[in-house]
TORFI-370199 format. One record per residue (C-alpha): residue number from 1; x, y negated, z negated. Coordinates in steps of 0.5 Angstrom, whole numbers, plus 500, padded with zeros to 3 digits. Each point is the difference from the previous one (the first is absolute). Layout:
// residues N
[r NUM, [X, Y, Z]]
...
// end
This chain:
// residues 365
[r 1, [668, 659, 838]]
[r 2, [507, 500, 497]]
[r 3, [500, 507, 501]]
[r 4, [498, 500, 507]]
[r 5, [505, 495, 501]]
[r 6, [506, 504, 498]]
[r 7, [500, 495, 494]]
[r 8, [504, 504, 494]]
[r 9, [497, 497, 493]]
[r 10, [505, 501, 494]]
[r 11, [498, 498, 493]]
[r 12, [504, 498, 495]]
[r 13, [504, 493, 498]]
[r 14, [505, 498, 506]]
[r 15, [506, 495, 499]]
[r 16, [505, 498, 504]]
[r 17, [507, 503, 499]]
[r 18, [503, 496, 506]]
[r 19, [497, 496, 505]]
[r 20, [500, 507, 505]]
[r 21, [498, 504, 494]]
[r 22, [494, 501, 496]]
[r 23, [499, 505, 493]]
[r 24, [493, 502, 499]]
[r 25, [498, 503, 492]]
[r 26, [496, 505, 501]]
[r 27, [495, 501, 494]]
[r 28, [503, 507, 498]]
[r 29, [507, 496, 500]]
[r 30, [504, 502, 506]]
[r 31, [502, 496, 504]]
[r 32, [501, 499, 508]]
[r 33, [504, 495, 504]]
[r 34, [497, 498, 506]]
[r 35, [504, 496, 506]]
[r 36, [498, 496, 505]]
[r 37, [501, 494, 506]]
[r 38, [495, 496, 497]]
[r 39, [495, 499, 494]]
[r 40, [494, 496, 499]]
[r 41, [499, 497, 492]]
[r 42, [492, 500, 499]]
[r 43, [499, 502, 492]]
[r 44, [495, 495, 499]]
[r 45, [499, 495, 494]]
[r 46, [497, 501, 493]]
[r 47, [494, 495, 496]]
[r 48, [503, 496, 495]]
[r 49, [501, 500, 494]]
[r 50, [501, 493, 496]]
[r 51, [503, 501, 493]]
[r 52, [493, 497, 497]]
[r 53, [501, 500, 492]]
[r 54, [495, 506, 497]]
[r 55, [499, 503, 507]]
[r 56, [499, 508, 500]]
[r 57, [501, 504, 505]]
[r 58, [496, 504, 499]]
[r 59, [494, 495, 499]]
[r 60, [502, 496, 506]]
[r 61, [499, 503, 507]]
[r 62, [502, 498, 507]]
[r 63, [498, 501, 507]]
[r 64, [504, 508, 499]]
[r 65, [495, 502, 494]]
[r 66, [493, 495, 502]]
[r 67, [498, 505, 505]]
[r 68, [500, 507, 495]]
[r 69, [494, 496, 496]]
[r 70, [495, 505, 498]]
[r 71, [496, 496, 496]]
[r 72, [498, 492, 502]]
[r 73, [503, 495, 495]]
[r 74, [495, 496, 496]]
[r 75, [504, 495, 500]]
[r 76, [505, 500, 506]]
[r 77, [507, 494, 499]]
[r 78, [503, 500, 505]]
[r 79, [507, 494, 500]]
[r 80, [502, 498, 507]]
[r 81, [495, 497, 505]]
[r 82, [504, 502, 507]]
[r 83, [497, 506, 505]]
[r 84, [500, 506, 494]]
[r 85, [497, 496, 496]]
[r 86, [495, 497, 503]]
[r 87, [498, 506, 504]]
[r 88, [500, 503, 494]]
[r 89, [495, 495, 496]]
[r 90, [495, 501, 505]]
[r 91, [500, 509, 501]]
[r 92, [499, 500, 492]]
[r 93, [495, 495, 500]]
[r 94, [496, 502, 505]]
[r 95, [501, 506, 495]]
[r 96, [497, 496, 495]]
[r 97, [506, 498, 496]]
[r 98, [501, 494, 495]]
[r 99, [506, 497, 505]]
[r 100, [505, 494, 498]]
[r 101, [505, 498, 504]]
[r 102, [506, 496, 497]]
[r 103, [505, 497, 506]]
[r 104, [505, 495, 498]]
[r 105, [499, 495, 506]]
[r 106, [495, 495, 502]]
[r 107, [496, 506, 505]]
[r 108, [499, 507, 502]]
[r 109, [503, 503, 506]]
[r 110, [506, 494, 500]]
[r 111, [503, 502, 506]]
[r 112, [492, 499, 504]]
[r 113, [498, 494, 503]]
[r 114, [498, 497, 494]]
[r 115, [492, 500, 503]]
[r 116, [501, 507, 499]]
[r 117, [502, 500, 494]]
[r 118, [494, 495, 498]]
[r 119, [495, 505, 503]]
[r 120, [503, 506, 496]]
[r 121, [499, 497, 493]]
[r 122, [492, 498, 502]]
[r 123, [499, 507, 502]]
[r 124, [504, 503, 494]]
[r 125, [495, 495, 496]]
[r 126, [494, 503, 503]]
[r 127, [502, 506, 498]]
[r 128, [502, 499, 493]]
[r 129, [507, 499, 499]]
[r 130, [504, 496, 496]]
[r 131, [505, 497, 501]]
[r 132, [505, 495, 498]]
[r 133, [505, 497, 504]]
[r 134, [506, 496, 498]]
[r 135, [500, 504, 494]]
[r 136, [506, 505, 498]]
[r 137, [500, 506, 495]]
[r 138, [504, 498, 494]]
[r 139, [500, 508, 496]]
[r 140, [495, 506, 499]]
[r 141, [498, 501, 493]]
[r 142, [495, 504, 496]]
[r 143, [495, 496, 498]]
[r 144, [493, 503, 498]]
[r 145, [501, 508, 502]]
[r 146, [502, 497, 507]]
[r 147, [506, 499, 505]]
[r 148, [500, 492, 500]]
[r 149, [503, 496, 505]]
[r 150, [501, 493, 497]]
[r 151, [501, 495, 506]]
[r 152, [503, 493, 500]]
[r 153, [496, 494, 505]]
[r 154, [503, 495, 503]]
[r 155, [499, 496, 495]]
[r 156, [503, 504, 494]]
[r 157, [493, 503, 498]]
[r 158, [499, 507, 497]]
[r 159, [495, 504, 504]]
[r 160, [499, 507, 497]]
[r 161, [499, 507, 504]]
[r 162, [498, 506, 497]]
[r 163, [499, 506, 506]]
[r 164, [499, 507, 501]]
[r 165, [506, 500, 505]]
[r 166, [504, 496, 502]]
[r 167, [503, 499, 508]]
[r 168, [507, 498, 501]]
[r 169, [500, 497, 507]]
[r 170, [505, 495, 501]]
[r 171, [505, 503, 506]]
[r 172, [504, 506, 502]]
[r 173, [508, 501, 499]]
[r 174, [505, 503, 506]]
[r 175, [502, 506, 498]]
[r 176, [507, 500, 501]]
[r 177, [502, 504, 494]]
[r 178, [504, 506, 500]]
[r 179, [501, 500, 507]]
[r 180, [508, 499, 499]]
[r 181, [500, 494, 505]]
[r 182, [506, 498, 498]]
[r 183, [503, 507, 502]]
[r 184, [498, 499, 507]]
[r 185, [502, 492, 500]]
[r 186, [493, 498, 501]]
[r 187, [499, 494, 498]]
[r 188, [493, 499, 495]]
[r 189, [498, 496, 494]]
[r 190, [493, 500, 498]]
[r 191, [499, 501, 507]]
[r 192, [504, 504, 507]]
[r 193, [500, 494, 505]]
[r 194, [499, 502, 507]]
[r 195, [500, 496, 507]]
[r 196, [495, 500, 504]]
[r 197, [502, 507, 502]]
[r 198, [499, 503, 493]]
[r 199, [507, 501, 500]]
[r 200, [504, 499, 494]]
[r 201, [508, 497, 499]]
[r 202, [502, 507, 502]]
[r 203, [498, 501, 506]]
[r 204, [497, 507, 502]]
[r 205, [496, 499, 493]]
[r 206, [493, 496, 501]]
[r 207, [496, 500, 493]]
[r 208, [491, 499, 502]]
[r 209, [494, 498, 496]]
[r 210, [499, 497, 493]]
[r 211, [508, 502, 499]]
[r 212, [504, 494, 504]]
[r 213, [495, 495, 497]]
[r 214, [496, 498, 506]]
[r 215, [492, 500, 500]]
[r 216, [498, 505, 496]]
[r 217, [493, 503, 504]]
[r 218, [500, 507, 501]]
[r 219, [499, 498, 508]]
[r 220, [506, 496, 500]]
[r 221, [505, 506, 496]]
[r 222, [497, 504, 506]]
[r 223, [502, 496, 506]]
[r 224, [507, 499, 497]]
[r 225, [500, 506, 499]]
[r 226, [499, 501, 507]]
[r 227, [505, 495, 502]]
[r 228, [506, 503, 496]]
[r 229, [499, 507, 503]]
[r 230, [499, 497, 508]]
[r 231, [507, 495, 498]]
[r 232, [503, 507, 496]]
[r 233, [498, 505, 506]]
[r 234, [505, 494, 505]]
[r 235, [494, 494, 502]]
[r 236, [500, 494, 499]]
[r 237, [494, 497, 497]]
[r 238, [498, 495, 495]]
[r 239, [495, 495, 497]]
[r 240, [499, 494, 498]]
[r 241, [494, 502, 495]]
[r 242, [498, 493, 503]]
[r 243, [492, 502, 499]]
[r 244, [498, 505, 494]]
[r 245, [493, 502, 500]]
[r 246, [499, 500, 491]]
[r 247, [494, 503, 498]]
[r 248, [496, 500, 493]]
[r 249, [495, 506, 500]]
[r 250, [496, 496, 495]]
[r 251, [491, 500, 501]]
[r 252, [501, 497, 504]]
[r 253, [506, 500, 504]]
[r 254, [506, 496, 501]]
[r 255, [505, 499, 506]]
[r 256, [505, 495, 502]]
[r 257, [505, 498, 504]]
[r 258, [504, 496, 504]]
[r 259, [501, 492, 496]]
[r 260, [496, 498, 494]]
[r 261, [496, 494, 501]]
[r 262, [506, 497, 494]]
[r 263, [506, 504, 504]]
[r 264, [499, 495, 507]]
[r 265, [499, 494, 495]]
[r 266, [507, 501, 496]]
[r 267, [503, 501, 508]]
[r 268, [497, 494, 501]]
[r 269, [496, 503, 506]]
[r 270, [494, 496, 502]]
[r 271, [494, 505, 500]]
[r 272, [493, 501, 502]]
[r 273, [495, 504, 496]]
[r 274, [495, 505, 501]]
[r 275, [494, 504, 496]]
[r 276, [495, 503, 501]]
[r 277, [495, 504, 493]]
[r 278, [498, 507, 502]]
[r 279, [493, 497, 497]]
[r 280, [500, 497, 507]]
[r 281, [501, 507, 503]]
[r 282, [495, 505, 503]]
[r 283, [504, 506, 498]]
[r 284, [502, 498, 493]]
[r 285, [493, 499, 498]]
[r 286, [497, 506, 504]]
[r 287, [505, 502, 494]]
[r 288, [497, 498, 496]]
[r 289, [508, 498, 499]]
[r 290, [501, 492, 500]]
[r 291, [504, 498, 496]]
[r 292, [507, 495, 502]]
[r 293, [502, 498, 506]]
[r 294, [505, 499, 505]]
[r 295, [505, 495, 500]]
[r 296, [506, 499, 507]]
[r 297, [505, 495, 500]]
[r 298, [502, 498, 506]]
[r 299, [506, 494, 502]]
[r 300, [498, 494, 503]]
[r 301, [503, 499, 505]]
[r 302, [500, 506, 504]]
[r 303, [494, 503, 497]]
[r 304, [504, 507, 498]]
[r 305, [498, 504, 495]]
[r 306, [505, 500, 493]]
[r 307, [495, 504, 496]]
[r 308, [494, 504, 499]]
[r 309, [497, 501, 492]]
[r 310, [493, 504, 499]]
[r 311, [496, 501, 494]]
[r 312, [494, 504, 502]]
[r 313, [497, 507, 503]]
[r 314, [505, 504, 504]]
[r 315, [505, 495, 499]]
[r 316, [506, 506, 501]]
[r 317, [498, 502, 506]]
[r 318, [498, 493, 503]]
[r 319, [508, 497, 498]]
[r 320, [503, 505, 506]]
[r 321, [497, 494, 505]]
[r 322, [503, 495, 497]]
[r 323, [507, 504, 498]]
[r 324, [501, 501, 508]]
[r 325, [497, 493, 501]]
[r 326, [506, 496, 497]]
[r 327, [504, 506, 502]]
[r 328, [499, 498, 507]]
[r 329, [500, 492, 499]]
[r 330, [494, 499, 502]]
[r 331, [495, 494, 499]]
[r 332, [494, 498, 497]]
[r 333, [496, 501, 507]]
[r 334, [503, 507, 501]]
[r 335, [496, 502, 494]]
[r 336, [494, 496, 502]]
[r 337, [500, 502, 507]]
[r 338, [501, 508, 499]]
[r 339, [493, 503, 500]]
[r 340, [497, 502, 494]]
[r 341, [495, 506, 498]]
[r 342, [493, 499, 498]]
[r 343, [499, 501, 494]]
[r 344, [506, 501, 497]]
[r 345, [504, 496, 494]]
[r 346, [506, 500, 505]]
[r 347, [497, 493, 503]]
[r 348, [499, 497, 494]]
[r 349, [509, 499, 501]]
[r 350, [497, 498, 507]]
[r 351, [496, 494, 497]]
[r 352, [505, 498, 494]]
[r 353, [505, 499, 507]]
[r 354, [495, 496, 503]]
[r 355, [498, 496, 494]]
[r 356, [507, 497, 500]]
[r 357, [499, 497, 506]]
[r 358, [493, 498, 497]]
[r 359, [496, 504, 505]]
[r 360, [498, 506, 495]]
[r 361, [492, 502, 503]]
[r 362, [497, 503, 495]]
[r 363, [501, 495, 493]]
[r 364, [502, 493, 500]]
[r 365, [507, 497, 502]]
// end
């Protein structure tokens, strides 16, 4: 695509000279100096690391190395409960690893509404996984021929975990380094702070993606990308990032967007709330696929529609409804009003919608 496109691709290492100026590496160790109006930053982040006493690199993995398995662990331990983590407990235990989940707060998946998160630690216990929240690990030792990671409770208690491998999946880092930032004078810490149309503190410089610290979702990266590219080529576009559709490919699948339940409270919004269990939905038991529910947030006083959560079948595909929804400012009773196909998991964002206002049809109000 590039090529058609007329796309010249150059592979090396590239960093600043001035701010017109790039220097690009090649691996042979020539250097080619390009020159341009303006440059888009998108380098992407890196897992981190945490400087853990014991750690061995080559013992403990990160969502870099997980995917180049050849064998499925005996025991998988994996620290960190966010979106890698968790979708990561599920693929390799429904593989039939022995999986636990060390998390150092009180739930899985914090930044979900918290019903979110709840549901997702009953699934992750039907399926066998362990897991320990508000535990941190102290240190990884050798203990009994095995890589052991020796975990602290909230309570000051010792919990020993011996694993076969160990995933280290606590966040990801701007890569910033080595860009020669400071040559062009882009200002940066550990991230490139942009505006609302990608654009860094030099002006004809945009930085996209995982780099200036925003959402770190791949659909997110493309659509700055996209931004930054409309705003270098001379428009004026932006964005408020307002309504963010997050999704988690677990079994089964989760998807938010908008407000969280606890986020409208904080803002001191009155709300309404709707659910409704894919258990109550032809298609989803047709499925044989029941499990969780949908849950809309809606504020009381004009029945607009702040947020939309799903854990259940299909849940990636039904949050595109709910993104444009909110997008649009639109109601409660847009959303119920809106003709939905029969059968389809789809009604059931239909039903939690109706179920605010207590008129759901097809379980109890």
């Amino acid at each position: 695509m590039l090529k058609a496109s007329g796309v010249r691709v150059v592979v090396g290492s590239a960093s600043f000279a001035s701010d017109r100026e790039i220097k690009v590496k090649a691996k042979d160790g020539s250097e080619i100096l390009f020159s341009a109006d303006s440059f888009i930053i998108a380098t992407g982040s890196s897992p981190i690391r945490p400087p853990i006493s014991g750690i061995e690199e080559n013992r403990v993995m990160t969502s870099d190395e997980v995917f180049s398995l050849e064998d499925v662990p005996e025991k998988l331990l994996i620290i960190g409960g966010g979106v890698i983590g968790v979708e990561m407990a599920t693929i390799y235990a429904s593989f039939g690893a022995e999986v636990v989940i060390v998390e150092m707060i009180d739930r899985l998946l914090p930044t979900f509404d918290r019903d979110i998160s709840e549901e997702v630690c009953g699934q992750l216990n039907r399926m066998g996984v362990e897991l320990h929240l508000s535990c941190k690990v102290e240190r990884f030792v050798w203990q009994n021929g095995r890589y052991t990671a020796i975990v602290e409770d909230k309570a000051g208690k010792q919990i020993v975990i011996p694993a076969e491998k160990t995933l280290m999946s606590i966040g990801r880092k701007a890569n910033v380094k080595k860009l020669g930032l400071e040559n062009a004078g882009v200002k940066y810490d550990r991230v490139i702070p942009v505006d609302d149309h990608m654009r860094t503190n030099i002006s004809h410089i945009y930085a996209a993606g995982d780099v200036n610290g925003g959402i770190q979702l791949a659909h997110v990266a493309s659509h700055e990308g996209i931004l930054a590219a409309e705003n270098a080529a001379g428009l004026d576009v932006s964005d408020d990032f307002r309504c963010v559709p997050s999704c988690v490919y677990t079994f089964p699948e989760i998807v938010s967007t908008g407000m969280t339940e606890q986020e409208a409270v904080q803002k001191g919004i009155q709300i309404r709330i709707g659910r409704f269990p894919f258990s109550a939905n032809s298609k989803a038991v047709i499925e044989n696929d029941a499990h969780g529910f949908v849950k809309v947030i809606a504020d009381a006083s004009d029945d607009r529609l702040l947020g939309v959560h799903i854990i259940g079948p299909h849940a990636t595909a039904l949050i595109c409804e709910a993104v444009l929804a909110i997008e649009k400012n639109m109601s409660l009773s847009d959303l119920t009003k809106t003709i939905h196909a029969h059968p389809t998991v789809g009604e059931a964002v239909q039903e939690a919608a109706l179920s605010a206002n207590h008129l759901a049809i097809h379980t109890l109000n």
